[in-house]
C-alpha positions as CSV (number, residue, x, y, z in Angstrom):
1,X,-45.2,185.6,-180.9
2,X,-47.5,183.0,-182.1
3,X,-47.2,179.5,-180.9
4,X,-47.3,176.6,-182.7
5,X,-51.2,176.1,-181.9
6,X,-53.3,179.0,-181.5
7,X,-55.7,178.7,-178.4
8,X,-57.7,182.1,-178.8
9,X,-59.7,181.9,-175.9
10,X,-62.6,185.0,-176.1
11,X,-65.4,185.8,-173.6
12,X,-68.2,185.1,-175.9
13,X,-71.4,186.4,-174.3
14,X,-73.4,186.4,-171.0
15,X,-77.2,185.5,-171.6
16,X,-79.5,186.4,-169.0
17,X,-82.9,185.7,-169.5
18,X,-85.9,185.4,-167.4
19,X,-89.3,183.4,-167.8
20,X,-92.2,181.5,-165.8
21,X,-89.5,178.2,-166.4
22,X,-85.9,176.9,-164.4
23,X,-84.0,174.3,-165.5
24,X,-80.7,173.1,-165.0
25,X,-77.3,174.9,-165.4
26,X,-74.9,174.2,-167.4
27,X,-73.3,171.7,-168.1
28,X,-77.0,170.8,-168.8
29,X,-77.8,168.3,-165.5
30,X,-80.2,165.4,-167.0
31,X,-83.5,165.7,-165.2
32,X,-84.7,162.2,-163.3
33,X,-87.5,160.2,-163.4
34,X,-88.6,161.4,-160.3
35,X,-89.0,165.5,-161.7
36,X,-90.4,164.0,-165.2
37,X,-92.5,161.3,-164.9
38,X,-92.9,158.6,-168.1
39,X,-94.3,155.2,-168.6
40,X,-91.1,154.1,-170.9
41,X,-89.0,151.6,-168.9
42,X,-86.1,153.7,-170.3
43,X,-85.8,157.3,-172.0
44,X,-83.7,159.7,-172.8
45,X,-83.8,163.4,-174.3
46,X,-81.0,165.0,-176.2
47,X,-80.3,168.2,-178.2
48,X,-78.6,168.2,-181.5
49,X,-75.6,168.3,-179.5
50,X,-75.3,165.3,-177.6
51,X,-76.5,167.0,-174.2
52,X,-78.6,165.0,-172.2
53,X,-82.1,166.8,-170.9
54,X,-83.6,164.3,-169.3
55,X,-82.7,160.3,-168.5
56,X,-84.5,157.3,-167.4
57,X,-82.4,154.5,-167.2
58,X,-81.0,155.2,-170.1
59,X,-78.5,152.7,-170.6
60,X,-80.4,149.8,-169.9
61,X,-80.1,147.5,-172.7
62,X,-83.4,146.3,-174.1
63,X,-85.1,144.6,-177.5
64,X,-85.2,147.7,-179.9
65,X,-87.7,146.2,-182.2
66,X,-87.9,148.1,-185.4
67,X,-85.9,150.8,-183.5
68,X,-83.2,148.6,-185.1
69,X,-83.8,150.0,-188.4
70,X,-82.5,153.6,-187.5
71,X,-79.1,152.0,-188.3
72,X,-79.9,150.4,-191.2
73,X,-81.2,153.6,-193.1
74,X,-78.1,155.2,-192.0
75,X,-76.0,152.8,-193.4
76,X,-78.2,153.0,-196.5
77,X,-78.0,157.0,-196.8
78,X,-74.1,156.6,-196.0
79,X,-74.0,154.0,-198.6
80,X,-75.4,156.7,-201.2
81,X,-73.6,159.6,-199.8
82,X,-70.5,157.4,-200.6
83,X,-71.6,156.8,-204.5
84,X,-71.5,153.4,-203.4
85,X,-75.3,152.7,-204.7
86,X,-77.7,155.4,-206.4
87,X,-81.1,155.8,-205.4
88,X,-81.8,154.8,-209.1
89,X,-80.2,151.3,-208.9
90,X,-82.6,148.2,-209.2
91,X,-82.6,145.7,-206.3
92,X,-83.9,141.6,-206.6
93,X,-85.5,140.7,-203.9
94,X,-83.8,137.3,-202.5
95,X,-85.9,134.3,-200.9
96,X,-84.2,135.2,-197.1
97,X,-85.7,138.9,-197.9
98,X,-89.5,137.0,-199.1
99,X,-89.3,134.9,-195.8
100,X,-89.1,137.8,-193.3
101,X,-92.4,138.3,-191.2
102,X,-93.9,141.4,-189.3
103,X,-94.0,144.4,-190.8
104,X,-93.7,144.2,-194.8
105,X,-94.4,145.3,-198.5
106,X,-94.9,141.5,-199.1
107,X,-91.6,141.6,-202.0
108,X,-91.9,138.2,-203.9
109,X,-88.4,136.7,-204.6
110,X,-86.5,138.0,-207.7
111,X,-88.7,141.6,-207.4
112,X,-87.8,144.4,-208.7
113,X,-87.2,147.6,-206.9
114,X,-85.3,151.0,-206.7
115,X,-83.2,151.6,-203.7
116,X,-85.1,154.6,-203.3
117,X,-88.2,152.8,-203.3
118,X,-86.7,150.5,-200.8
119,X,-85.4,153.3,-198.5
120,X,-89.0,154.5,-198.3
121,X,-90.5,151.2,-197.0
122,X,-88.0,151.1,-194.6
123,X,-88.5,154.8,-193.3
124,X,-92.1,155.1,-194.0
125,X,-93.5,151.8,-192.8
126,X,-90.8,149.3,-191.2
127,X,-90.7,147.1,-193.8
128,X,-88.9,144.1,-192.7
129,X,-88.6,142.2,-196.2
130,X,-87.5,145.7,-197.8
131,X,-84.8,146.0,-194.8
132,X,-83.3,142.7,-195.5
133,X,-83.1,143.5,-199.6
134,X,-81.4,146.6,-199.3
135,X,-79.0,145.7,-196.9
136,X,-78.1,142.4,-199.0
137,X,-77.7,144.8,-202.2
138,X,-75.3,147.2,-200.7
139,X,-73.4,144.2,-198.6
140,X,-73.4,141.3,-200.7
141,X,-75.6,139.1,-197.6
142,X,-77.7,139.9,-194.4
143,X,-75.0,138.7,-191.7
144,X,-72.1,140.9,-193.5
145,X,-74.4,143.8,-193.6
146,X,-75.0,143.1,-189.6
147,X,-71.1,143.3,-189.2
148,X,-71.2,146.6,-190.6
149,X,-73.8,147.6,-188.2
150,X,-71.7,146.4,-185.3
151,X,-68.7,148.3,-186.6
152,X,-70.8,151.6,-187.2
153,X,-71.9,151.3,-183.2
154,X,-67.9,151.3,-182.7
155,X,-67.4,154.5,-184.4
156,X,-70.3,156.2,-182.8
157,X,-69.0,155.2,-179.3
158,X,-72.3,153.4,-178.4
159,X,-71.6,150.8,-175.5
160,X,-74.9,149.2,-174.9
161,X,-75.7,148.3,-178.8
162,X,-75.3,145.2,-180.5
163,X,-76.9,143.6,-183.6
164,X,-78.1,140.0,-184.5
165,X,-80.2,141.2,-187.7
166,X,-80.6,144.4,-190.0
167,X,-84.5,144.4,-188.9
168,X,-85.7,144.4,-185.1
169,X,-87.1,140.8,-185.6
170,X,-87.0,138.8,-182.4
171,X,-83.7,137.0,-182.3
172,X,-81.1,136.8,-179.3
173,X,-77.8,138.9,-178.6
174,X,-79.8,141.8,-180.0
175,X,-80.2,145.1,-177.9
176,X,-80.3,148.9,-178.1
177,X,-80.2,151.4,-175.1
178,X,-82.4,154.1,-175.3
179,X,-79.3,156.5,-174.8
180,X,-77.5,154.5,-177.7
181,X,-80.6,155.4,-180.0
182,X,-80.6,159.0,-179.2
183,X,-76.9,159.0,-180.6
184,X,-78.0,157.5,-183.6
185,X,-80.6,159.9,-184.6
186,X,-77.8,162.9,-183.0
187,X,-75.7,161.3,-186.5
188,X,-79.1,160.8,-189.0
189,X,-80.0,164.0,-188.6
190,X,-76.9,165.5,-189.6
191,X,-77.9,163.6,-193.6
192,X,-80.7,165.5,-195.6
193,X,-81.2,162.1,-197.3
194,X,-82.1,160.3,-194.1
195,X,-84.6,162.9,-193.2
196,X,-86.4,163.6,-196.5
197,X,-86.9,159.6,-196.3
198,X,-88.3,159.9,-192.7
199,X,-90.5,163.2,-193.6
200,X,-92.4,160.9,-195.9
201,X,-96.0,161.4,-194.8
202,X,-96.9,159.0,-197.4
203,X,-96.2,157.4,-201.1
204,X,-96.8,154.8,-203.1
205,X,-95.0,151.7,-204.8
206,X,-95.6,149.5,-207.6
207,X,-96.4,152.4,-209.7
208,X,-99.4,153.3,-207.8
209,X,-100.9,149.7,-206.1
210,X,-99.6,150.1,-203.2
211,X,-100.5,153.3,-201.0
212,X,-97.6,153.4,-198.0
213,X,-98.2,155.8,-194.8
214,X,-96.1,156.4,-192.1
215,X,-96.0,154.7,-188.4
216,X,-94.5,157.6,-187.0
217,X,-97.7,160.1,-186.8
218,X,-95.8,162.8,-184.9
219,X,-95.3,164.0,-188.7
220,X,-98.9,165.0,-187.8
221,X,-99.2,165.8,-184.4
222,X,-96.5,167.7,-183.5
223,X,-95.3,170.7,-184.2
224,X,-91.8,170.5,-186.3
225,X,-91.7,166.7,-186.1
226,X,-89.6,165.6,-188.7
227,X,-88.7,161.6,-187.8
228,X,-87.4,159.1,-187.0
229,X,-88.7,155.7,-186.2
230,X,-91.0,153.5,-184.6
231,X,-91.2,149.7,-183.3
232,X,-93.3,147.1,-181.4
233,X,-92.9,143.5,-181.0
234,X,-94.1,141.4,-177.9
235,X,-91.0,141.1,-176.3
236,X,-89.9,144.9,-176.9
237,X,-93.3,146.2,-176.3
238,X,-94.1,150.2,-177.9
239,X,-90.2,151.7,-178.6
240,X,-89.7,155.1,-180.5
241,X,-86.9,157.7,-181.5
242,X,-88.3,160.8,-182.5
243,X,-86.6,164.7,-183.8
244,X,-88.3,167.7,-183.3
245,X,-86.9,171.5,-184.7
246,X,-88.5,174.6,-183.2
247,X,-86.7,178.0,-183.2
248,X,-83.6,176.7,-184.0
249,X,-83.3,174.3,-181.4
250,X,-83.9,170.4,-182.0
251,X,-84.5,167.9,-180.0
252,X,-84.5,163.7,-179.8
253,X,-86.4,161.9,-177.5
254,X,-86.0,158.0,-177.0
255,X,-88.6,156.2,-175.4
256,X,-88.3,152.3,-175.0
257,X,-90.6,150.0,-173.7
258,X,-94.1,151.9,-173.5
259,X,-97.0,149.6,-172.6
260,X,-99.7,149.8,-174.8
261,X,-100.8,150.8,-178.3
262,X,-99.5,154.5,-179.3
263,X,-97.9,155.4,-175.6
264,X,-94.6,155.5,-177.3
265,X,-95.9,158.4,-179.3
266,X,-97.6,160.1,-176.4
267,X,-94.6,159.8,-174.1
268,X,-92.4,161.1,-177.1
269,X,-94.5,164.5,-177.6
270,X,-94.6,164.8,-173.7
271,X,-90.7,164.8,-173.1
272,X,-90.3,167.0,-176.3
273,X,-92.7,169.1,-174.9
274,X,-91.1,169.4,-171.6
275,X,-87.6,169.9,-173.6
276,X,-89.4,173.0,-175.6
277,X,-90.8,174.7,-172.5
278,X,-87.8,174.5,-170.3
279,X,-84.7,175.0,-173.1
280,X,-83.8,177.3,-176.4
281,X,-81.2,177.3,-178.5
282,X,-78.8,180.5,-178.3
283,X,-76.9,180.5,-181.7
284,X,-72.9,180.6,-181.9
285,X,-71.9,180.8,-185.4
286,X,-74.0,180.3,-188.8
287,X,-72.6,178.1,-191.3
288,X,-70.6,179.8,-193.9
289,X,-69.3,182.5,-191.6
290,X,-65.9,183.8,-191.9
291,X,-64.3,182.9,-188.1
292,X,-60.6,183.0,-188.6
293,X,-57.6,183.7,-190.8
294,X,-54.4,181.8,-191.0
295,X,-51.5,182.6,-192.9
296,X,-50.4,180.5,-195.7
297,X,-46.9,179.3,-196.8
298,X,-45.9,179.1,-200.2
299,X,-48.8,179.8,-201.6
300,X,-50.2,182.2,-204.3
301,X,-52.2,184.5,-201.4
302,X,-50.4,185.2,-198.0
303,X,-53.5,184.1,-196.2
304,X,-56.7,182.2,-195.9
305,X,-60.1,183.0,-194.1
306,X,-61.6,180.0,-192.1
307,X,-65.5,179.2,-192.1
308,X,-67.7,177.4,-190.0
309,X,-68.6,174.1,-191.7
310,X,-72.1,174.2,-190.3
311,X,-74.1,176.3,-188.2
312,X,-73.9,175.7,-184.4
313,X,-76.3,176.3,-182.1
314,X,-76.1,176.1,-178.2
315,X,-78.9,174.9,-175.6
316,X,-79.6,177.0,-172.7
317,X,-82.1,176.8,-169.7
318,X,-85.0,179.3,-170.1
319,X,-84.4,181.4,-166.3
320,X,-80.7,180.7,-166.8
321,X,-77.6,182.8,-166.9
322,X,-74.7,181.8,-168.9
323,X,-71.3,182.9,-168.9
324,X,-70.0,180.7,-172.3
325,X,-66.5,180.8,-173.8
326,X,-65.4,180.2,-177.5
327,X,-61.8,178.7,-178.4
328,X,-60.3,179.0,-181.8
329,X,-58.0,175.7,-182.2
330,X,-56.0,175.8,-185.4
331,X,-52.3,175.3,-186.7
332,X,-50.9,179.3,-187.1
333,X,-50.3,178.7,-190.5
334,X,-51.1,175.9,-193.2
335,X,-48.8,175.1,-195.7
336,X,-49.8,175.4,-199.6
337,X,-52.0,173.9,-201.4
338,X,-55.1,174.4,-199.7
339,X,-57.8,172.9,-200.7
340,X,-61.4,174.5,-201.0
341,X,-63.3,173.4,-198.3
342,X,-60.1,171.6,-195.7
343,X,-60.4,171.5,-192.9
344,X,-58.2,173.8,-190.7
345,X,-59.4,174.0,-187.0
346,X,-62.5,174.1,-185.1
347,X,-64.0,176.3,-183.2
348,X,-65.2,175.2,-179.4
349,X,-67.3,176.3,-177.1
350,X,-66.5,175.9,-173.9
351,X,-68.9,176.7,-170.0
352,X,-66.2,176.1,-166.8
353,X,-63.5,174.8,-169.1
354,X,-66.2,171.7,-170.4
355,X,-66.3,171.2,-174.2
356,X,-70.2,172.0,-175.0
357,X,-70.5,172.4,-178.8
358,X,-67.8,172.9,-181.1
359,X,-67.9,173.5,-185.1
360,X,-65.5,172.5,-187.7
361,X,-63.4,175.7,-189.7
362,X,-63.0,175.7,-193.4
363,X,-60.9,176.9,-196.0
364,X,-63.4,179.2,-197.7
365,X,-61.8,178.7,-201.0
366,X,-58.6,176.7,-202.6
367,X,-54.8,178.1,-202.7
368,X,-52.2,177.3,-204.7
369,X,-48.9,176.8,-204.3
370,X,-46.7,179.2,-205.8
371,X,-43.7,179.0,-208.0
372,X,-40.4,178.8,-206.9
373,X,-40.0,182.6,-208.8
374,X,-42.8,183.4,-206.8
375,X,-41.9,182.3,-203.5
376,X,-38.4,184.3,-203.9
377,X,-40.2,187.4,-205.2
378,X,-42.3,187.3,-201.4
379,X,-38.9,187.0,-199.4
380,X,-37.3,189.5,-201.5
381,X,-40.9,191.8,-200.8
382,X,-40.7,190.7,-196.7
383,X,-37.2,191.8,-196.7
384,X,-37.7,194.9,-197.4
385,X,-41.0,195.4,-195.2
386,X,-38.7,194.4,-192.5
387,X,-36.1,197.1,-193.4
């Protein structure tokens, strides 16, 4: 008999392996400051996943410094995802964008420059001016573009986040934790866009006068380093939110507070490195693979085959045995037309009944509904299986 929502619990696999390394089980217990030591006033690492490695005080809300601008390059990269703006699009520089200090590409007011051009100062070399332009362009003025920053902490859940300016400039009423931060990168990571902007080693604007090369030199030093964004002032001190990928597994580590020229860098490689020796990533499902079926009504083919929407991967404790579950959550059937690509269910992974990944399931391709003649022509057919 099948219910009205299909819960197909299966024991997915035990995982026993053995190395020179222990670490927590799962549900992954964060690590303290008193097993990993760090000079950040607050840290955090986190897999791709959300799970907390290690913590520090990490929701302890502090000056974020150009940190800040890991929101605005999301809502940038959303806005072209969205066909909103195109990378192509020319932006004017305004006089508020001319008059912001720190970090810039020295715009002049009423400049001219591609978003894309824009996105790259931003990523590659915290430009403040170039911040301030591109968040006017897409929101019509700085202080509506700041609302839309406060709204996007809302929908990512973060408690200990708000925004006074698209930048990191010193201003008041403006804060970031470090375990805020971690979720951000979790969400920038997920857009190729935002990280082929922070994977820019290096570029040039103003058709060749102006040689740009990025803060973040991890895209150097570290193995599989890949982003995301740096940030000093006085007040804020030496702040970063970095991404490695080894093996499969990635990792984010938020550092905020460091006290002294490039320590936010070396703390960043040392809690990645600690992340990389003591976890891997064990892999559920690879996007594109064919999970479940579901039967469809009154449509031109009985059935449908689910896929995963992306690939999943899990984080496990090297010297760790697992005993992991997967659930299949989806309606029995779905009703015609399907379109290619709906969404249908998800697929969860569960260790002692906690949720600790899960995947969204696809239609793998689109399905009509059928005629009425059809539809009959299937009852008639069923009635006679049944006989």
């Amino acid at each position: 008999m099948i219910r009205k929502t299909a819960l197909v619990t299966l024991l997915f696999f035990v995982l026993a392996v053995t190395t020179a390394f222990s670490a927590p089980a799962a549900p992954v217990k964060p690590q303290s400051s008193t097993q990993l030591d760090t000079s950040a006033v607050s840290a955090v690492v986190m897999d791709e996943n959300g799970t907390v490695l290690f913590e520090k005080d990490p929701h302890k809300r502090l000056p974020p410094a150009s940190v800040t601008k890991i929101m605005t390059l999301l809502l940038a990269v959303e806005a072209v995802e969205q066909g909103r703006i195109n990378l192509a699009d020319e932006i004017y520089a305004s006089e508020n964008a001319w008059r912001q200090g720190g970090s810039q590409i020295w715009l002049e007011p009423g400049e001219k420059m591609t978003v894309k051009d824009m996105m790259a100062a931003v990523a590659v070399v915290s430009a403040n001016d170039a911040a301030v332009a591109l968040m006017e362009h897409i929101y019509g003025s700085e202080q509506s573009a700041v609302e839309a920053m406060n709204k996007r902490t809302e929908t990512l859940g973060l408690a200990n986040t708000h925004f006074n300016n698209v930048n990191g400039l010193p201003t008041t009423d403006h804060y970031m934790s470090a375990y805020d931060a971690a979720l951000i990168a979790k969400e920038a990571v997920a857009h190729p866009l935002y990280m082929d902007m922070c994977g820019i080693k290096e570029t040039w604007l103003r058709d060749g006068k102006n040689w740009l090369v990025n803060t973040n030199k991890l895209l150097w030093w570290y193995k599989g380093g890949d982003g995301l964004k740096t940030g000093w002032t006085e007040e804020a001190k030496y702040c970063f939110v970095g991404t490695a990928k080894r093996d499969g597994l990635r990792l984010i580590s938020a550092v905020f507070a460091t006290p002294e020229p490039r320590s936010h860098l070396r703390e960043s490689m040392k809690l990645l490195d600690w992340g990389f020796a003591n976890f891997s990533a064990v892999p559920i499902v690879t996007q594109g693979t064919v999970v479940e079926r579901l039967k469809v009504n009154k449509g031109v083919d009985k059935e449908i085959q689910l896929v995963a929407a992306q690939d999943l991967n899990l984080i496990i404790g090297k010297g760790q045995n697992k005993n992991l579950q997967k659930k299949i959550v989806a309606e029995p059937t779905v009703n015609a037309p399907v379109a290619e690509g709906q969404k249908c269910g998800e697929l969860i992974v569960l260790k002692d009944g906690k949720e600790v990944g899960k995947v969204d399931l696809l239609a793998e391709k689109a399905v009509a509904k059928a005629s009425l003649m059809r539809i009959f022509q299937n009852i008639i057919t069923n009635m006679f299986n049944i006989s």
